[in-house]
C-alpha positions in Angstrom: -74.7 -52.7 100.0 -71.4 -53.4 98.3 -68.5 -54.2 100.2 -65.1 -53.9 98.4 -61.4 -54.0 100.1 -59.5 -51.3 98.1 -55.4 -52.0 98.3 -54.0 -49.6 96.6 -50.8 -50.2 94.5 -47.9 -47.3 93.9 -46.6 -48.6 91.0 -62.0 -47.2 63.4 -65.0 -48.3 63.2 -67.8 -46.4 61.0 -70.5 -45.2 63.8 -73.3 -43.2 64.1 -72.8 -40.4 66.9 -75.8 -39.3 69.9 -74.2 -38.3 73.3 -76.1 -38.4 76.3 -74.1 -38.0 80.1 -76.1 -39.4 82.8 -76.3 -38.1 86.3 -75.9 -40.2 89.1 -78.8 -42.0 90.8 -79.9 -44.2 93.1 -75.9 -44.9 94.6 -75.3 -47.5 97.8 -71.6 -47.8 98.8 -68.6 -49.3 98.5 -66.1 -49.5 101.7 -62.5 -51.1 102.1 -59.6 -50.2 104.0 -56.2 -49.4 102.0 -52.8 -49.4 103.0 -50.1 -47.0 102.0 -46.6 -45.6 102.7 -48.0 -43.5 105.7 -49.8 -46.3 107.1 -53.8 -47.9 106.6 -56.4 -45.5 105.7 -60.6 -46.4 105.2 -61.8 -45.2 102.3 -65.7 -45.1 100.7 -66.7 -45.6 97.4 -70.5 -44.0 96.5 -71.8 -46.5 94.1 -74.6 -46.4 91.4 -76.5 -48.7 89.7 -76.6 -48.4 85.6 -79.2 -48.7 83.9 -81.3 -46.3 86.2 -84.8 -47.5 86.3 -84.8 -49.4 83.2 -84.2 -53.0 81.8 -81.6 -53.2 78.6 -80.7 -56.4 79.6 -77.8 -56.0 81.1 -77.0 -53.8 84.4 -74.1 -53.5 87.0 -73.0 -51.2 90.1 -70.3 -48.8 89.4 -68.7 -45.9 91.6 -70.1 -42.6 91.3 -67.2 -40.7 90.3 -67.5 -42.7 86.9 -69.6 -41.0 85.1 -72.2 -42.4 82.5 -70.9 -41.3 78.8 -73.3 -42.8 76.0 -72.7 -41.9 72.5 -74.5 -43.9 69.5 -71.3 -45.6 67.9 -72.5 -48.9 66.1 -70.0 -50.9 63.5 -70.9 -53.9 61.6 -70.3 -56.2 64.3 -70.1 -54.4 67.9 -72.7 -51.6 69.7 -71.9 -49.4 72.1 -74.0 -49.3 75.3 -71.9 -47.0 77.3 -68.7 -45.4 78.7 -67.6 -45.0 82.4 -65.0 -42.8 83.1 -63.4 -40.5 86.0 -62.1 -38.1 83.5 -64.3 -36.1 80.6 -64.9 -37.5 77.5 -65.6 -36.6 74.2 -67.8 -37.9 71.5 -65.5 -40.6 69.6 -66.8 -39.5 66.4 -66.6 -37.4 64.0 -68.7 -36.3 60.8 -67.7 -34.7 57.6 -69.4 -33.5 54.3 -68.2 -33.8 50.8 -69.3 -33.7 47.1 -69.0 -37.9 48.0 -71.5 -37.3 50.6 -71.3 -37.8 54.7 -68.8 -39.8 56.4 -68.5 -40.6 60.2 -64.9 -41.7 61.4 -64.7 -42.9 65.4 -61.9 -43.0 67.2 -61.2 -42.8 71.5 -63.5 -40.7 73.8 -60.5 -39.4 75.2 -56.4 -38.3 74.2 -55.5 -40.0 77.3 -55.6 -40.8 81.0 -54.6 -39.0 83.9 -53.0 -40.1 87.3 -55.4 -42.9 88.4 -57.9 -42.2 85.4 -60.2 -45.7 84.2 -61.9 -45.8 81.1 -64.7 -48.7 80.7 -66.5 -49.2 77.9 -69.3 -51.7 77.5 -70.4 -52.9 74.4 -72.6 -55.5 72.9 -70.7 -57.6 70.1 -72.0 -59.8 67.2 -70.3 -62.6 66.8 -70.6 -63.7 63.3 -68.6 -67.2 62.9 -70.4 -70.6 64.3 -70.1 -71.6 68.2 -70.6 -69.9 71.2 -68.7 -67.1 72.8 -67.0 -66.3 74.8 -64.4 -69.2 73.3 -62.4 -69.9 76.0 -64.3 -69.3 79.0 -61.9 -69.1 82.5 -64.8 -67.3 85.2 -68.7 -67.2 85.4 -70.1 -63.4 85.2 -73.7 -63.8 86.6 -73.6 -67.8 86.6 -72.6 -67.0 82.6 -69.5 -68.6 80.8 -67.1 -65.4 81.1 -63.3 -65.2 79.8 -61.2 -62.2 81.7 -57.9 -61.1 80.6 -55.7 -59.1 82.4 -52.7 -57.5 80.0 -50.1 -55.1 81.0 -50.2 -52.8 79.4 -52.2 -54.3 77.1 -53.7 -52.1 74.0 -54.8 -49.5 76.6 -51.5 -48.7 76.4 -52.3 -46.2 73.3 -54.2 -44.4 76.1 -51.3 -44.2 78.7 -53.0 -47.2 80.6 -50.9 -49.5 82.5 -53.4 -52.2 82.5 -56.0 -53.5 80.0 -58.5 -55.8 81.6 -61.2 -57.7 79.4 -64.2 -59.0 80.2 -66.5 -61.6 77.2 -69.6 -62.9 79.1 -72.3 -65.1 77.4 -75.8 -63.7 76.4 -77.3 -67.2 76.4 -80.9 -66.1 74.6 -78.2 -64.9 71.5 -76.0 -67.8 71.3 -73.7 -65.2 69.2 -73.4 -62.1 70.8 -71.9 -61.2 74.3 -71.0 -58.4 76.6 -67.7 -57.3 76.2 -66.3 -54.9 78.8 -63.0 -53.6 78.6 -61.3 -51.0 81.5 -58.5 -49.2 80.7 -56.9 -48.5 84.0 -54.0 -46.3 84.8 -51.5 -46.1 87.8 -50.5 -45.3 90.3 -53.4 -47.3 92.6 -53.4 -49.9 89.8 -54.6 -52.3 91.9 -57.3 -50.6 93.9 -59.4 -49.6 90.4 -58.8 -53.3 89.1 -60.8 -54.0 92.4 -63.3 -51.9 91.5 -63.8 -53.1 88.1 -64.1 -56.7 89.3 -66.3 -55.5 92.0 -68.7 -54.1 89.4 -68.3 -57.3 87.3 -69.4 -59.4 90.4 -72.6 -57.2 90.6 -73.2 -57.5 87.5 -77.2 -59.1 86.6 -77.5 -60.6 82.8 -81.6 -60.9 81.4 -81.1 -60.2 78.0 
C-alpha cells in the first residue's frame, strides 16, 4: 500500500490517431491527512497500477480518478504511451482528406483544465544527438539518472495550469531514449496533486 501525506495548497507534431480509455483495475490506496481553513481533514486516494497485467517496460501507481487515455500519437522523435487525467479528453488529433492526400495534425487532449484538474502524459522520447539523457540529471527515478523540473506556470500554462512539472528518467538498455513525464497541474490544491504526481514517480518500476 501507498502511503502519501496530501497538504493541500489554496493558492504539432504529425501523429497517427487510436484511442483506447482504460477502466480501472487492480487499485490499493493512497492516505494522508490535509489541512485547510476549517481545520485538518483525512483524505484517501484509490490507487491503480498502469500497465494492468502487462509488461511495456515501464509501469507506475496512479490515483483512480485519473483515468487511462491512450491514443496512437507518434512524431519523428517522441511516442505516446498514455494520458492521465481527472477531466475528459479528447483525441489530440485530427485527420483530413484532400486532392494532396491525408494529413493528421495533433494538438492537446483537452481546451483546458478545470478547478484542480491534472493532465499527465507519458511518453517515450528518441533522443537523437550523442550522450546520454537525461543531461543534467538532479534525482534517481527507480535507481535511474532522473532530471525533474518544477516551473510555474511553466508551458502548461497554455492549458490554464499553474504548474508544469517534468520528469526525464534514463532507459539504460536504450542509452538514447527516456521516459518523459510531464503533469500539468492546476490550482487551487496545487500542492496536494504535485504530491501525487511525485508519489507516482516514487512507484514508479523501469525494465525496459
Amino acid at each position: 500500500m501507498l502511503a502519501v501525506v496530501l497538504t493541500p495548497v489554496l493558492a504539432t507534431a504529425s501523429c497517427t490517431s487510436h484511442s483506447n480509455l482504460h477502466a480501472a483495475a487492480n487499485p490499493t490506496t493512497a492516505t494522508g491527512a490535509g489541512t485547510t481553513g476549517a481545520g485538518t481533514t483525512s483524505t484517501t486516494v484509490a490507487m491503480q497500477r498502469f500497465p494492468s497485467g502487462q509488461d511495456i517496460g515501464l509501469g507506475f501507481d496512479h490515483p483512480r480518478a485519473w483515468r487511462e487515455f491512450q491514443f496512437t500519437r507518434i512524431s519523428d522523435s517522441s511516442s505516446l504511451i498514455v494520458y492521465l487525467s481527472n477531466a475528459a479528453l479528447r483525441d489530440p488529433c485530427t485527420k483530413t482528406t484532400s486532392a494532396a492526400g491525408e494529413t493528421t495534425t495533433c494538438g492537446e487532449p483537452l481546451t483546458a483544465l478545470g478547478p484542480n484538474g491534472v493532465l499527465v502524459s507519458w511518453s517515450d522520447i528518441g533522443y537523437p544527438g550523442p550522450g546520454s539523457m537525461p543531461a543534467h540529471p538532479n534525482t534517481t527515478v527507480d535507481g535511474k539518472p532522473a532530471e525533474i523540473v518544477v516551473t510555474k506556470p511553466g508551458d502548461c500554462a497554455r492549458l490554464g495550469a499553474a504548474e508544469t512539472l517534468v520528469a526525464d528518467i534514463a532507459r539504460p538498455a536504450f542509452a538514447n531514449n527516456y521516459y518523459e513525464m510531464v503533469a500539468c497541474i492546476r490550482g487551487p490544491a496545487v500542492g496536494a496533486q504535485e504530491r501525487l504526481v511525485r508519489a507516482m514517480l516514487e512507484s514508479t518500476r523501469i525494465t525496459g
